[in-house]
PyMOL Python script that loads the backbone (N, CA, C, O; Angstrom):
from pymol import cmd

cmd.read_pdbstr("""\
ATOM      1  N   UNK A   1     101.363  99.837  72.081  1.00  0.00           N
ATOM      2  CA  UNK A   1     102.344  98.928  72.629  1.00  0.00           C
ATOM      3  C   UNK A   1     102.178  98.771  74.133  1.00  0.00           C
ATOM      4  O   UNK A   1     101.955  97.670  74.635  1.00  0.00           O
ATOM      5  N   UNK A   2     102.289  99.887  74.841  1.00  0.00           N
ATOM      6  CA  UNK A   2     101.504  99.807  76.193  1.00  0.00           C
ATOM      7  C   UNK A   2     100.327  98.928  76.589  1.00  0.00           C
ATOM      8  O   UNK A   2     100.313  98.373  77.688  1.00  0.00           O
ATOM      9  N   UNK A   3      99.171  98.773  75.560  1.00  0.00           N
ATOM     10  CA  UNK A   3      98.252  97.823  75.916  1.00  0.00           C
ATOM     11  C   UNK A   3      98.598  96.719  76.134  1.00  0.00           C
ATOM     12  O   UNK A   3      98.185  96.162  77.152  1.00  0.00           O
ATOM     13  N   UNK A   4      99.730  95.856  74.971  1.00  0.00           N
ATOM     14  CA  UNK A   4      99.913  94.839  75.012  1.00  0.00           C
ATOM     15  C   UNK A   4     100.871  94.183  76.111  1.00  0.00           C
ATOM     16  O   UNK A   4     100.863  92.966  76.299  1.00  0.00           O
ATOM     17  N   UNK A   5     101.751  95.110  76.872  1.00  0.00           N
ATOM     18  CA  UNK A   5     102.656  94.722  78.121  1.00  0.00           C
ATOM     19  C   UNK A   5     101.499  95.114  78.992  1.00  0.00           C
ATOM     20  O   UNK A   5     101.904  94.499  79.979  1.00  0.00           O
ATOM     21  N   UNK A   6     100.195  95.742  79.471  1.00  0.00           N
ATOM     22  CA  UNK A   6      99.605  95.655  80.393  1.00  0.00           C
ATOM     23  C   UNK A   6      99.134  94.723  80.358  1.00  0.00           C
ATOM     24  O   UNK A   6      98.929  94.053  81.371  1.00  0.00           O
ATOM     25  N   UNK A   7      98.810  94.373  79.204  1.00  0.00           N
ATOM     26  CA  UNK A   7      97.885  93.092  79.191  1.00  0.00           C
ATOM     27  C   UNK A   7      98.418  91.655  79.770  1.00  0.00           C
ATOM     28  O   UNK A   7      97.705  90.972  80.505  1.00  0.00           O
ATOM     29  N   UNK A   8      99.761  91.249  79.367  1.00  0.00           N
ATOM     30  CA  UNK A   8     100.441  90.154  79.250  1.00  0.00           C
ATOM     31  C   UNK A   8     100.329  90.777  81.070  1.00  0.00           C
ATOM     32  O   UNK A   8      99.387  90.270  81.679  1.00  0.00           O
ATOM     33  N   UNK A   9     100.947  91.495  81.656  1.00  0.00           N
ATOM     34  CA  UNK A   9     101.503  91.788  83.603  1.00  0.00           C
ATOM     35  C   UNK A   9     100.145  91.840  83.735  1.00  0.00           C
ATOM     36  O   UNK A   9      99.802  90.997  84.565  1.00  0.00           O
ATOM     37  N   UNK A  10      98.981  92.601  83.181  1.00  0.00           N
ATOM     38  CA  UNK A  10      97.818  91.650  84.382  1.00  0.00           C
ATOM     39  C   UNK A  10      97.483  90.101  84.266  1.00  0.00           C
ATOM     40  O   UNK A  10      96.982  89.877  85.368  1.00  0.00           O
ATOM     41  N   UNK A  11      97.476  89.260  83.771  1.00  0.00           N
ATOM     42  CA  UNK A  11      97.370  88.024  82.986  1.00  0.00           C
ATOM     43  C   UNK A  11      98.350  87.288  83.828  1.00  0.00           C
ATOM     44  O   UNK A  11      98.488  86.065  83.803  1.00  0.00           O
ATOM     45  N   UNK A  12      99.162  88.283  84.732  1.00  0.00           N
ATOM     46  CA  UNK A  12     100.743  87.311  85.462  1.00  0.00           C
ATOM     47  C   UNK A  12     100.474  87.446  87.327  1.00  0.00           C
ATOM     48  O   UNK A  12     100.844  86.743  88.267  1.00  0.00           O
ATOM     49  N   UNK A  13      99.689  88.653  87.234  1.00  0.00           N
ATOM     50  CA  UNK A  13      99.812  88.850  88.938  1.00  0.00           C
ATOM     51  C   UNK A  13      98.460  88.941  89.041  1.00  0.00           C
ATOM     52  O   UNK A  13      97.574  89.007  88.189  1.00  0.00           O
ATOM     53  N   UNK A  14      98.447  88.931  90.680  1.00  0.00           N
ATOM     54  CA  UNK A  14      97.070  89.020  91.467  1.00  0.00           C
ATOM     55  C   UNK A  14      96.844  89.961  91.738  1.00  0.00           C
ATOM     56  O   UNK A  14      95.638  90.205  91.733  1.00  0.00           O
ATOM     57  N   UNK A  15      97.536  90.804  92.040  1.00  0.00           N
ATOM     58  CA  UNK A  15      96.709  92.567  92.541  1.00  0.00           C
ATOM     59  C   UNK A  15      97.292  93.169  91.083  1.00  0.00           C
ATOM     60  O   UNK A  15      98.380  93.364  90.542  1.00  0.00           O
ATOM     61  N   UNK A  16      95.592  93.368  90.745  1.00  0.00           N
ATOM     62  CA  UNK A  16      95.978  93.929  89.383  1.00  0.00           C
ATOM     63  C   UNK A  16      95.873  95.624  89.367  1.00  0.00           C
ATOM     64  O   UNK A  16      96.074  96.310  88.365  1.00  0.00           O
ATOM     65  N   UNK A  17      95.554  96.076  90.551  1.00  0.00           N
ATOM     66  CA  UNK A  17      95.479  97.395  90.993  1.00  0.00           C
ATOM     67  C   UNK A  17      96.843  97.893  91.136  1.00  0.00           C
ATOM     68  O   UNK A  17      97.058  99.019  90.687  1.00  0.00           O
ATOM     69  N   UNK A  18      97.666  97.345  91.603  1.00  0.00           N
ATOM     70  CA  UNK A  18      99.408  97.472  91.785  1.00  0.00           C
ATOM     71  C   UNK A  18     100.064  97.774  90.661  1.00  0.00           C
ATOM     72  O   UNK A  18     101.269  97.962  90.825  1.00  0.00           O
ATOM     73  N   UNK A  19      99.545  97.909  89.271  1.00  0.00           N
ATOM     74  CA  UNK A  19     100.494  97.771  88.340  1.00  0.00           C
ATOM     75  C   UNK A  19     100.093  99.303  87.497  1.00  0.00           C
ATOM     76  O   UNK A  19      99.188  99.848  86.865  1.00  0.00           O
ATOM     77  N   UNK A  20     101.829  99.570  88.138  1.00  0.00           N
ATOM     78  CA  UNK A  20     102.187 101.047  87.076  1.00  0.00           C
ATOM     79  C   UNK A  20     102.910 100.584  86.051  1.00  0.00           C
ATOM     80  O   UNK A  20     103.858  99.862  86.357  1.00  0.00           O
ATOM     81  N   UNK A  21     102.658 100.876  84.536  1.00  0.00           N
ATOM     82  CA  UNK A  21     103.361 100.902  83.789  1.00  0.00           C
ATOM     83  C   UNK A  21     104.114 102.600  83.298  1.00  0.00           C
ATOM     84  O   UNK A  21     103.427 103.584  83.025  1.00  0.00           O
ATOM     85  N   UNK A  22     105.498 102.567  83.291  1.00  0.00           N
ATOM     86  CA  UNK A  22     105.640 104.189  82.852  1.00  0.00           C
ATOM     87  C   UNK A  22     106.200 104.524  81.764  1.00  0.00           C
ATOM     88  O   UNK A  22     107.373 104.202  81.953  1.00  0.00           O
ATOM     89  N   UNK A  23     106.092 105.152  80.304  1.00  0.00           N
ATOM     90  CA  UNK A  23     106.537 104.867  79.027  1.00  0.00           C
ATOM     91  C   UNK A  23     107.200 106.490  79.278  1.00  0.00           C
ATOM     92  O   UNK A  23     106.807 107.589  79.670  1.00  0.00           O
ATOM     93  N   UNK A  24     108.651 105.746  78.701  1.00  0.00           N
ATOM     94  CA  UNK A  24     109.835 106.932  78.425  1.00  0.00           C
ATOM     95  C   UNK A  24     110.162 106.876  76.764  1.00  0.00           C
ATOM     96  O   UNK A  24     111.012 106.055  76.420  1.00  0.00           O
ATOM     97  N   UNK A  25     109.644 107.559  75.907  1.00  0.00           N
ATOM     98  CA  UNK A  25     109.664 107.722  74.457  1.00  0.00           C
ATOM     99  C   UNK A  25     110.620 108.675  73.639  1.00  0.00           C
ATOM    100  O   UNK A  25     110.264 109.823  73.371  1.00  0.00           O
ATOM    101  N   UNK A  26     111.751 108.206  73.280  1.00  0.00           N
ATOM    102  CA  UNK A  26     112.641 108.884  72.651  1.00  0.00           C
ATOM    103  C   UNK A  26     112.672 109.018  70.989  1.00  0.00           C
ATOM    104  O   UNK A  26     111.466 109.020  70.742  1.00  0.00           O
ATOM    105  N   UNK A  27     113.348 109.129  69.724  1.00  0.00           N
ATOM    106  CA  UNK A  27     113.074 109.466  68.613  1.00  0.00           C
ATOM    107  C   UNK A  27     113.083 107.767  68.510  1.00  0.00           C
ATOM    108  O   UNK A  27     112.093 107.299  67.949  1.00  0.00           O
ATOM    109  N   UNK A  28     113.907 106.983  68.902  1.00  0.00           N
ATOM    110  CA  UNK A  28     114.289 105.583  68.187  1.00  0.00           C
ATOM    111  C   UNK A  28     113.569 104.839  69.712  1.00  0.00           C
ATOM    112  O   UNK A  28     112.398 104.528  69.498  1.00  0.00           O
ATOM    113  N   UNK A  29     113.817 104.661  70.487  1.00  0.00           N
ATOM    114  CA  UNK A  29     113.784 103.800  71.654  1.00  0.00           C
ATOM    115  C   UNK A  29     112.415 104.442  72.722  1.00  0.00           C
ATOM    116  O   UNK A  29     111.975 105.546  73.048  1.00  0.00           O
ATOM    117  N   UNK A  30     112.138 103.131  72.966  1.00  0.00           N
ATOM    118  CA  UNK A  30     110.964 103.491  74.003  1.00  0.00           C
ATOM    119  C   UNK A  30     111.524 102.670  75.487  1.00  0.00           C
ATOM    120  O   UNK A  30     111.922 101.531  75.246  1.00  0.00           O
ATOM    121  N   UNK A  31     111.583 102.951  76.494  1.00  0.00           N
ATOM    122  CA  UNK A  31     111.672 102.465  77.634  1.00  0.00           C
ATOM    123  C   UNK A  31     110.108 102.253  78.572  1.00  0.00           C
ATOM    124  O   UNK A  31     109.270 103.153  78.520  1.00  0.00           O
ATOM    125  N   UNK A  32     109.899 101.220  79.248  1.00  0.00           N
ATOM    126  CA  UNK A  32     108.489 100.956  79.703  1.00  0.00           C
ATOM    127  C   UNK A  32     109.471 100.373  80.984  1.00  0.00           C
ATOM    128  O   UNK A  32     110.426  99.597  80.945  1.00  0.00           O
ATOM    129  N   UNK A  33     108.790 101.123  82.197  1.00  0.00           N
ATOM    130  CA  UNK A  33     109.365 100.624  83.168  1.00  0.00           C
ATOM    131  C   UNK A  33     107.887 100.268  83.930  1.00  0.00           C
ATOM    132  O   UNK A  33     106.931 101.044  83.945  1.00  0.00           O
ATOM    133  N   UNK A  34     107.909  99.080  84.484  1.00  0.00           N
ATOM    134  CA  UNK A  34     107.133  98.212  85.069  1.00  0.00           C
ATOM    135  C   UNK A  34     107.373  98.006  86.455  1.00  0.00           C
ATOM    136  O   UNK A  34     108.430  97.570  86.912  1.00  0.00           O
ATOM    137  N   UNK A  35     106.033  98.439  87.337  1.00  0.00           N
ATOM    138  CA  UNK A  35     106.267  98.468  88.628  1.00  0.00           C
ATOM    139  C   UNK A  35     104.982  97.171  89.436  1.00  0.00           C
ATOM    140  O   UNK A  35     103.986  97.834  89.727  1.00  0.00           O
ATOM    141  N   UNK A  36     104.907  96.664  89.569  1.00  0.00           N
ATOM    142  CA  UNK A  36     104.503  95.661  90.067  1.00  0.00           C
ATOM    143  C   UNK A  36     104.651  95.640  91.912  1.00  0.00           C
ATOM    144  O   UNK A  36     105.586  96.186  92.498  1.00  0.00           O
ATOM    145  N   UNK A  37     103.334  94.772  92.722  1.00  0.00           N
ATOM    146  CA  UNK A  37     103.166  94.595  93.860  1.00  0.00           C
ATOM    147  C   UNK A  37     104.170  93.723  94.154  1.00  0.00           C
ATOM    148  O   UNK A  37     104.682  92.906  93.388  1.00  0.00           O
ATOM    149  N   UNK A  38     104.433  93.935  95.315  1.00  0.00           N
ATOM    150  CA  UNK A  38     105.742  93.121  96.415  1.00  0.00           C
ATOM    151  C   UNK A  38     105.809  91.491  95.950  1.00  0.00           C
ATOM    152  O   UNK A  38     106.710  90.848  95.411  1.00  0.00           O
ATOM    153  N   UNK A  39     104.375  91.093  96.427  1.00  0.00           N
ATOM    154  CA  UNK A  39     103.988  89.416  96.041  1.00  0.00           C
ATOM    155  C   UNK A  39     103.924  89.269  94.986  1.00  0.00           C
ATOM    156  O   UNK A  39     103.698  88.072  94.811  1.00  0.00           O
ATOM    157  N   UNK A  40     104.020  90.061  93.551  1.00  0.00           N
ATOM    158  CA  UNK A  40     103.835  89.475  92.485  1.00  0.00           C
ATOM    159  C   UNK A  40     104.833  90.030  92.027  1.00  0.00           C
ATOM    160  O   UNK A  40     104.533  90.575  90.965  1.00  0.00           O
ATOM    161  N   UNK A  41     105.880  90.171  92.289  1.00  0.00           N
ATOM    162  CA  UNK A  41     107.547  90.708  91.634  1.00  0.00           C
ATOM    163  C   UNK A  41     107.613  89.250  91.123  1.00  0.00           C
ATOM    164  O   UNK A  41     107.514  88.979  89.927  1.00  0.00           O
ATOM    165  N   UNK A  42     107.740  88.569  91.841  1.00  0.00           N
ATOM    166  CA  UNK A  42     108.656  87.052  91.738  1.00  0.00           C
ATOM    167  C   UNK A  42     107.757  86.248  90.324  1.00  0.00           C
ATOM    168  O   UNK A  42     108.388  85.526  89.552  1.00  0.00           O
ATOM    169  N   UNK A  43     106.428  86.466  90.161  1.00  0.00           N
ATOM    170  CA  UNK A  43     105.662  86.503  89.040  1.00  0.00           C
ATOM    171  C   UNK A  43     106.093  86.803  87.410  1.00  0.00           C
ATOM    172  O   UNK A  43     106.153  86.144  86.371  1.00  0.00           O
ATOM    173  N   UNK A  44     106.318  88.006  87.776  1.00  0.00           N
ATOM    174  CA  UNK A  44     106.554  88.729  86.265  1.00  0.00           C
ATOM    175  C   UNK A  44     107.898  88.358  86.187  1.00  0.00           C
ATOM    176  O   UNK A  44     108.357  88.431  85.047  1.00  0.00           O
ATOM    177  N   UNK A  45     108.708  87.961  87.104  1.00  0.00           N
ATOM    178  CA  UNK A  45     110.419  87.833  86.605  1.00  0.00           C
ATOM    179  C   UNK A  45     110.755  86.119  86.242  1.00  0.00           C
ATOM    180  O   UNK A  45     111.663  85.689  85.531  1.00  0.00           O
ATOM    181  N   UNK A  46     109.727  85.357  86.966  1.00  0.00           N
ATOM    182  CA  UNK A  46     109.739  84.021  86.660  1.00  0.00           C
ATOM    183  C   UNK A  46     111.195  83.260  87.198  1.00  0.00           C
ATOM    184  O   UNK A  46     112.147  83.982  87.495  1.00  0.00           O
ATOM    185  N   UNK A  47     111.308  81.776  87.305  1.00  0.00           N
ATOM    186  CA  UNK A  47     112.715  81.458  87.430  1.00  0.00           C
ATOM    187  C   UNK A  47     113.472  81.534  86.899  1.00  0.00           C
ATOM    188  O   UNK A  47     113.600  80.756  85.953  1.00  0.00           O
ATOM    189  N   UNK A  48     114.552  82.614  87.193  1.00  0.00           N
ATOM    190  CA  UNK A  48     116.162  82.165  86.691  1.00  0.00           C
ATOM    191  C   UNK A  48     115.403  83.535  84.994  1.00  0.00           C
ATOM    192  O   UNK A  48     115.576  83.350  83.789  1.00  0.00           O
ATOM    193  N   UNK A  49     114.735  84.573  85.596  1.00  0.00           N
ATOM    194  CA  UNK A  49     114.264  85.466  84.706  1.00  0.00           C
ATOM    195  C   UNK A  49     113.624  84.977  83.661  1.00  0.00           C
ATOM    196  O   UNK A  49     113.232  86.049  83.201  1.00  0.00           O
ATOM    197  N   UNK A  50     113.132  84.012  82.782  1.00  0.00           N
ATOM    198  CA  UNK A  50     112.399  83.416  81.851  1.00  0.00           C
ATOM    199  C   UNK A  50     111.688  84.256  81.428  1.00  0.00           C
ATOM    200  O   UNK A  50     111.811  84.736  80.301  1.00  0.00           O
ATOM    201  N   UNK A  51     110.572  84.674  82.489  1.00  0.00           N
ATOM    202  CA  UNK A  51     109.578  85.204  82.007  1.00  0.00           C
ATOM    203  C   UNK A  51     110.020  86.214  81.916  1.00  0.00           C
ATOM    204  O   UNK A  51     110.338  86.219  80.726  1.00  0.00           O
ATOM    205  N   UNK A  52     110.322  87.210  82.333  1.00  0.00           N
ATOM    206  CA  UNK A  52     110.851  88.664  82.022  1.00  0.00           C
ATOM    207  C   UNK A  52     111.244  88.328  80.680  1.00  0.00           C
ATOM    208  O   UNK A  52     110.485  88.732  79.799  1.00  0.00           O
ATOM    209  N   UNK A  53     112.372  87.608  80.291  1.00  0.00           N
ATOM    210  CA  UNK A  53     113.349  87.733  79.327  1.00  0.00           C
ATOM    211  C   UNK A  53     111.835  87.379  78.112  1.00  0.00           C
ATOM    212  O   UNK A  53     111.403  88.348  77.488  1.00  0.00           O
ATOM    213  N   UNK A  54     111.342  86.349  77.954  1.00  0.00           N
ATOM    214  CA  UNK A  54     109.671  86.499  76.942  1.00  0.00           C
ATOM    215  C   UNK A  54     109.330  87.900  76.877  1.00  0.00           C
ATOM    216  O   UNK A  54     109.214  88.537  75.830  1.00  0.00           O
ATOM    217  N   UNK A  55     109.177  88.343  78.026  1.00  0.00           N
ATOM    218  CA  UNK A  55     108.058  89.677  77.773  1.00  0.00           C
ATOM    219  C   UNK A  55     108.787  90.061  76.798  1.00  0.00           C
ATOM    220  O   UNK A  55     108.552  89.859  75.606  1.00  0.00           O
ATOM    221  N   UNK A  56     110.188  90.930  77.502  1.00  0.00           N
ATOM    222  CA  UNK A  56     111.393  91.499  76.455  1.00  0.00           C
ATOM    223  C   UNK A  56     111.280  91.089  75.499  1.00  0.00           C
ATOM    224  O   UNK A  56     111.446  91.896  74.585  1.00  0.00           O
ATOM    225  N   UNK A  57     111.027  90.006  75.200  1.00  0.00           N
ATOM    226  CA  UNK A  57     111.304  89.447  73.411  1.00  0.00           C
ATOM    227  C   UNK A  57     110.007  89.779  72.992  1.00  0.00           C
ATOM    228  O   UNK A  57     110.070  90.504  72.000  1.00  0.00           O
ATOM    229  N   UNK A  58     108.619  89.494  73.419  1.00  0.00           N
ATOM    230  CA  UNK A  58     107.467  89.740  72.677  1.00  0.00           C
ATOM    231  C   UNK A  58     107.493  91.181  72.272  1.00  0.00           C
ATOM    232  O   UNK A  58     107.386  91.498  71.087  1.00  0.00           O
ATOM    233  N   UNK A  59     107.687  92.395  73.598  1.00  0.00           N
ATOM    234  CA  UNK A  59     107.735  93.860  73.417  1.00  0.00           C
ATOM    235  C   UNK A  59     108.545  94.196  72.115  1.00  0.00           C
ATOM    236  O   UNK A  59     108.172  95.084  71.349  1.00  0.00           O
ATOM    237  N   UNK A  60     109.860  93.317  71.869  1.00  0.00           N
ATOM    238  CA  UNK A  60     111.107  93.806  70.957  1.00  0.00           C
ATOM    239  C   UNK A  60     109.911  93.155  69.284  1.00  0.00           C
ATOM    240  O   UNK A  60     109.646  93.957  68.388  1.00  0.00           O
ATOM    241  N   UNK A  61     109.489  91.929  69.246  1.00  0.00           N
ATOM    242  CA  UNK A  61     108.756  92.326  68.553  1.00  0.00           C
ATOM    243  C   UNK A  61     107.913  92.612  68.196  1.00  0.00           C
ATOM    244  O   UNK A  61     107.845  92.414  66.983  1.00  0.00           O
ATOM    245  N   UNK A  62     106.984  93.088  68.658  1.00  0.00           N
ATOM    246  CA  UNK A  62     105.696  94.426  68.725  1.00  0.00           C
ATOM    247  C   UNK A  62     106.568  96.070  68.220  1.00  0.00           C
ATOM    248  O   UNK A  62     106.209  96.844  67.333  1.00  0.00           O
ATOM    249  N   UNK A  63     107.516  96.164  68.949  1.00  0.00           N
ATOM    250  CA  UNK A  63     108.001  97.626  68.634  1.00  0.00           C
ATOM    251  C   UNK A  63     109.372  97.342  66.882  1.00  0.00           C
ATOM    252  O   UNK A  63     109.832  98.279  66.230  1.00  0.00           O
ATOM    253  N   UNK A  64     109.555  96.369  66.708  1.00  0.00           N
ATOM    254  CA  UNK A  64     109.626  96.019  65.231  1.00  0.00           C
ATOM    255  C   UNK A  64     108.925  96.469  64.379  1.00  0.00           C
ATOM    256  O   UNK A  64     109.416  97.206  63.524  1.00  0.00           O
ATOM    257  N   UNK A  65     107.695  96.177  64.378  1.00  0.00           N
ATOM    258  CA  UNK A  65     107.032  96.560  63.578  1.00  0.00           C
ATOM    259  C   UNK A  65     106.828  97.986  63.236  1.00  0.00           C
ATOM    260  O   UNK A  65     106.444  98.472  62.173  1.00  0.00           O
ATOM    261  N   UNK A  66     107.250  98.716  64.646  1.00  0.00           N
ATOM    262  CA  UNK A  66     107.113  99.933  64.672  1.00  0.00           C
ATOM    263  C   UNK A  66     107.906 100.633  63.912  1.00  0.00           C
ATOM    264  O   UNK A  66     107.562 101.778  63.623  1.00  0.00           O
ATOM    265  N   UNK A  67     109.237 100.059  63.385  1.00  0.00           N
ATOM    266  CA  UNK A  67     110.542 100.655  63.536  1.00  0.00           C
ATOM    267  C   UNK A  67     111.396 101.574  64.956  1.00  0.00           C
ATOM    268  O   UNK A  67     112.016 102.602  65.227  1.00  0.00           O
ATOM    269  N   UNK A  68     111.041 100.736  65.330  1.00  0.00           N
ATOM    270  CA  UNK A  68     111.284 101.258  67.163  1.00  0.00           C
ATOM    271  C   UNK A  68     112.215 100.546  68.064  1.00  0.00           C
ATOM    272  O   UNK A  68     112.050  99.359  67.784  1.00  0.00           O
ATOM    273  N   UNK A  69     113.049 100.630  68.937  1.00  0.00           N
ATOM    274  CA  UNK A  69     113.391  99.683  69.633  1.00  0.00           C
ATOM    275  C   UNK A  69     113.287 100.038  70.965  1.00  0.00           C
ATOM    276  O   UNK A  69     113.569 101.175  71.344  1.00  0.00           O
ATOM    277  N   UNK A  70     112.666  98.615  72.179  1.00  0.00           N
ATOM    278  CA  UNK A  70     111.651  98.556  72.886  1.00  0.00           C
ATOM    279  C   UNK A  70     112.657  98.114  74.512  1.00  0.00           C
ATOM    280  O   UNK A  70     113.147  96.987  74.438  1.00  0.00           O
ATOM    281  N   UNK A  71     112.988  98.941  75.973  1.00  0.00           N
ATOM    282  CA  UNK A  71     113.636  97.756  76.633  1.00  0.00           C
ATOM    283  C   UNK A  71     112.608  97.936  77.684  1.00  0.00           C
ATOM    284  O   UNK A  71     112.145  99.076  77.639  1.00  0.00           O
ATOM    285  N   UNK A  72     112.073  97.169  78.653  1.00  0.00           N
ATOM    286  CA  UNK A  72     111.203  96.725  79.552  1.00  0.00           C
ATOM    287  C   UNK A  72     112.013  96.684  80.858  1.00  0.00           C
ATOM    288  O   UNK A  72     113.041  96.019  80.724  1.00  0.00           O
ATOM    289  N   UNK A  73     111.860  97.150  81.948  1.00  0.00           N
ATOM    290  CA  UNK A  73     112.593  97.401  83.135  1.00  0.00           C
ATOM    291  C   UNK A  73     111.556  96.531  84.157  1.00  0.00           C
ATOM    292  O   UNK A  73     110.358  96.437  83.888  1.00  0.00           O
ATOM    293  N   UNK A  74     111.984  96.082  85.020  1.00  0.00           N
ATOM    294  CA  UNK A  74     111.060  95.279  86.021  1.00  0.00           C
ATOM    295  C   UNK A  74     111.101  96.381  87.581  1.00  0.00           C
ATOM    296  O   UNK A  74     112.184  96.067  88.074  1.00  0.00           O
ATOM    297  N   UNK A  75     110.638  97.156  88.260  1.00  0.00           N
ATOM    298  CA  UNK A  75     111.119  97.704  89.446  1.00  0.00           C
ATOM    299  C   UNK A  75     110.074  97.097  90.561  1.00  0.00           C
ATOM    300  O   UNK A  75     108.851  97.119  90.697  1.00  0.00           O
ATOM    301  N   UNK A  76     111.114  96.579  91.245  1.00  0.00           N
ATOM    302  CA  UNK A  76     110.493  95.902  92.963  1.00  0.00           C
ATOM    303  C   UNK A  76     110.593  96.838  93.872  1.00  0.00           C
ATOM    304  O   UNK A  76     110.249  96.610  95.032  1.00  0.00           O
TER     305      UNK A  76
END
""", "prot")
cmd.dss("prot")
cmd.show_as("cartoon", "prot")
cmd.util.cbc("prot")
cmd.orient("prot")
């Protein structure tokens, strides 16, 4: 599941060296907190959050399948 949110945040920003992803894994829920470069915050969150709110939905279903449930954190 990790591959597929790195994949989609490099695919969104320009310094692709900048990007920590950090997975917090509990029995039911996974948390992925996403840290992204200064200039490419405004990137991954899109206008009026759009894009964030996609990722969230693609991650929720990827970790479906899992029987898992998935929330994605953005940190600037």
């Amino acid at each position: 599941m990790k591959e597929v949110l790195e994949t989609i945040i490099k695919n969104l920003v320009d310094n692709k060296d900048a990007i920590e992803i950090k997975e917090v894994e509990n029995e039911k829920t996974i948390v992925f907190e996403v840290k992204v470069a200064e200039e490419d915050f405004g990137k991954i969150i899109g206008r009026q959050g759009k894009i964030a709110q996609s990722i969230r939905t693609v991650m929720r279903a990827v970790a479906n399948r899992k029987d898992k449930k998935v929330t994605v954190e953005f940190i600037g």
